[in-house]
C-alpha angles and dihedrals in degrees: 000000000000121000117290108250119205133178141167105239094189136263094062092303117135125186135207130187123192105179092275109032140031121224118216100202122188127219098341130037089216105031104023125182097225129009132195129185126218118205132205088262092042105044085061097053087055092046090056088041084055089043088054097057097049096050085055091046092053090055103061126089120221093277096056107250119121109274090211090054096034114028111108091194079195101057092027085229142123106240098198088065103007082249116163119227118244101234 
């Protein structure tokens, strides 16, 4: 079994990896108040869900309207707002 690999990730949330699953620890890596534990499966659900998000969030222009649905290339506007775009 490989070394167990721990880190804070920030705002109170700890991880732990043992070589299958990762470990989401709140509020203290050796007595936390809540655990969950990510399988294999369901570590990669929460990577595409991450993915997802991402992909949305790059997207958006500054105004916060999608990019791919707003954007006039011509005008350098966002034609939902009228928004120009911060070059």
């Amino acid at each position: 079994m490989p070394d167990v690999i721990e880190e804070y990730l920030g705002d109170g949330l700890y991880a732990k990896y043992d070589g299958f699953q990762i470990a989401l620890m709140a509020n203290d890596p050796h007595v936390p108040s809540d655990t969950v534990y990510l399988d294999p499966h369901v570590f990669a659900a929460l990577q595409k869900f991450v993915d997802r998000i991402a992909a949305a969030e790059n997207d958006k222009l500054p105004c916060g309207h999608s990019k791919t649905a707003s954007w006039d290339p011509f005008l350098n506007i966002c034609v939902a707002c009228g928004v120009e775009k911060n070059s």
